[in-house]
C-alpha positions in Angstrom: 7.8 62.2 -67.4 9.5 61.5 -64.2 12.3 63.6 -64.7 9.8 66.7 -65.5 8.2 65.5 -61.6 11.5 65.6 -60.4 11.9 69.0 -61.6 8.6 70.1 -60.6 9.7 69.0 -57.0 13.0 70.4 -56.5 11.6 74.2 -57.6 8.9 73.5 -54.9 11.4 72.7 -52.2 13.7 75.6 -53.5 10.9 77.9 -53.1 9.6 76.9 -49.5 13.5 77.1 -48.5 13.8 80.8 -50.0 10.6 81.7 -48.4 12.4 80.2 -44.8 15.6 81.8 -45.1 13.8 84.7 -46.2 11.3 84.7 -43.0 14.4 84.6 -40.7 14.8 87.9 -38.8 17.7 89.7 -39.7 20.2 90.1 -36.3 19.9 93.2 -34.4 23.0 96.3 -34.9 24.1 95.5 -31.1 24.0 91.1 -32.2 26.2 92.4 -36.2 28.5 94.6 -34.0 29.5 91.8 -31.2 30.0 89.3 -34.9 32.1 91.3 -36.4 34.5 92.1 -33.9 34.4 88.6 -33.2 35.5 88.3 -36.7 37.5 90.7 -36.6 39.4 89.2 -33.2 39.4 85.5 -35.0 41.0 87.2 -38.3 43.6 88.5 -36.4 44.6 85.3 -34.3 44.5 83.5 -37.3 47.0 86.2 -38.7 49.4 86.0 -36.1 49.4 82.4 -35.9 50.6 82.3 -38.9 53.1 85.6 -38.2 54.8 83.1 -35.9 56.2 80.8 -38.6 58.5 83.7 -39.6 61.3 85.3 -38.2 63.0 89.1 -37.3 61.6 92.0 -39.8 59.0 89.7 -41.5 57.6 88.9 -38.3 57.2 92.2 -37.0 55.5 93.7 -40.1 53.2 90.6 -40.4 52.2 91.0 -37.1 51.9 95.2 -38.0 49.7 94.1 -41.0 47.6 92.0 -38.9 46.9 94.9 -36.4 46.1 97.5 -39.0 43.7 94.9 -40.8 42.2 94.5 -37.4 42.0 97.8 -36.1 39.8 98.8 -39.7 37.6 96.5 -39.3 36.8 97.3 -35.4 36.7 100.9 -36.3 34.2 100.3 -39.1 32.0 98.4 -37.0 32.0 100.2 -34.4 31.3 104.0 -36.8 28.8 101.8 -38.1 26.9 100.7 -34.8 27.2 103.9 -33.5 26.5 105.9 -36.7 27.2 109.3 -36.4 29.5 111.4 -38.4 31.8 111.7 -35.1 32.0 107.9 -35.1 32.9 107.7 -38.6 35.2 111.0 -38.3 37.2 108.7 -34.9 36.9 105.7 -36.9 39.0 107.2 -39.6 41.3 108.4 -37.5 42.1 105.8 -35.5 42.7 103.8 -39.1 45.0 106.1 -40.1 47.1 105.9 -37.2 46.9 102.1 -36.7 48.6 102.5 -40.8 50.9 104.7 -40.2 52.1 102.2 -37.0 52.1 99.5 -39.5 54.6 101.2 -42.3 56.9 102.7 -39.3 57.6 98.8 -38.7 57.9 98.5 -42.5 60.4 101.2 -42.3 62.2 99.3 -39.8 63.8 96.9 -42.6 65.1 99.6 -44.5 68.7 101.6 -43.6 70.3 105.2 -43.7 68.7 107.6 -45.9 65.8 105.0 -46.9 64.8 104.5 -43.5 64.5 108.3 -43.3 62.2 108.5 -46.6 60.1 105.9 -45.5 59.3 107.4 -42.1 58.6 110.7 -43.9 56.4 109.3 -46.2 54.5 107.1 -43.6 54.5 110.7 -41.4 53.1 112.4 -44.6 49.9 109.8 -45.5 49.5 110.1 -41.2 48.7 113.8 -42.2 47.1 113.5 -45.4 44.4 111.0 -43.8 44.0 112.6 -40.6 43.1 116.1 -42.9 40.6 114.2 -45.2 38.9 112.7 -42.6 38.6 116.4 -40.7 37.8 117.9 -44.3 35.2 115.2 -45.0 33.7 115.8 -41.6 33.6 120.0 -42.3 31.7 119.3 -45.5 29.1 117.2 -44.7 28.3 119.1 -41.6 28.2 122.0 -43.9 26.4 120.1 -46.5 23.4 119.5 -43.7 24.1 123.1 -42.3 23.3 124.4 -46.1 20.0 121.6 -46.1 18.3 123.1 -43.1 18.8 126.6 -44.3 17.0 125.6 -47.2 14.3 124.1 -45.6 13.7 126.8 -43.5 14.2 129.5 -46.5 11.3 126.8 -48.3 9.1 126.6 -45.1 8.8 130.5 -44.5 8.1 130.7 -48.6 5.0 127.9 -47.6 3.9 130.2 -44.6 3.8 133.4 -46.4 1.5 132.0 -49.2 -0.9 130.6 -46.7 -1.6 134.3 -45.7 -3.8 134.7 -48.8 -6.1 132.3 -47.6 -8.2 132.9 -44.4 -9.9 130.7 -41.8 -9.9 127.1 -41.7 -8.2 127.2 -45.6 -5.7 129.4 -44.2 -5.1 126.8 -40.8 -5.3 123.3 -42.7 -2.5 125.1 -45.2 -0.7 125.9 -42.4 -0.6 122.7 -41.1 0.3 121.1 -44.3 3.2 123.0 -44.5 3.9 122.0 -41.1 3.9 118.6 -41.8 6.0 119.1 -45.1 8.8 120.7 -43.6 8.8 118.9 -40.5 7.7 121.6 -38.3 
């Protein structure tokens, strides 16, 4: 019987703590922004404090890695706060060139015709990103571009068969339609 009580009381608690935690207010975009590049910032001493243990090559693209890791997650935030396909569009950008920093210093360890390659290649997913992200941004603007038309097209179709009606009928469809189509 006392273990059933037990029981009995620890659900209780759980629940009253789940209700708390569930009362809290979640933090404003500006307060997740400001934490996450603090994160971010943290992440990346904590990367290149341990970068300094090693030596030459290793070192350098460590500290490479730890930069482009960095630079993401800023970027990300930062579309994210802001929120606009132009954020996103720069934020994408400014990944793919933070990467393309990091495997030029990979490239650095390798010699002659290798070195070459990998600087090509690094060059060539520079380009490829750079033309999604542009491609990406063309589509969805023409995605919402093709949206509006539509809801135009289905607003005027709305208007047209309020004209059968007459008088307040004809006004209180007219402002339904309004109000469906956000006019």
């Amino acid at each position: 019987m006392k273990t059933s009580h037990v029981i009995l009381l620890i659900g209780a608690a759980l629940g009253w703590a789940g209700q708390a935690v569930a009362q809290l207010p979640a933090p404003d975009a500006k307060t997740l922004h400001q934490q996450t590049l603090a994160a971010a910032e943290s992440a990346y001493d904590i990367a290149k404090a341990r970068c300094d243990a090693m030596a030459g090559i290793p070192h350098e693209i460590c500290v490479a890695d730890a930069r482009a890791a960095r630079v993401r997650v800023e970027e990300e935030a930062e579309a994210a706060y802001k929120n606009t396909l132009a954020a996103y569009t720069q934020a994408r950008m400014r990944i793919a060139a933070a990467y393309y920093e990091r495997d030029t210093t990979r490239c650095g360890a390798a010699v002659g015709n290798d070195r070459d390659v990998c600087l090509t290649q690094a060059r060539a997913n520079l380009v490829a990103s750079q033309a999604d992200a542009r491609a990406d941004r063309k589509a969805i603007e023409a995605r919402l571009d093709a949206h509006d038309a539509k809801l135009d097209a289905e607003y005027r179709v709305a208007l047209q068969k309020c004209d059968a009606y007459a008088g307040d009928v004809k006004e209180g469809c007219v402002s339904t339609a309004r109000t469906a189509y956000g006019k």
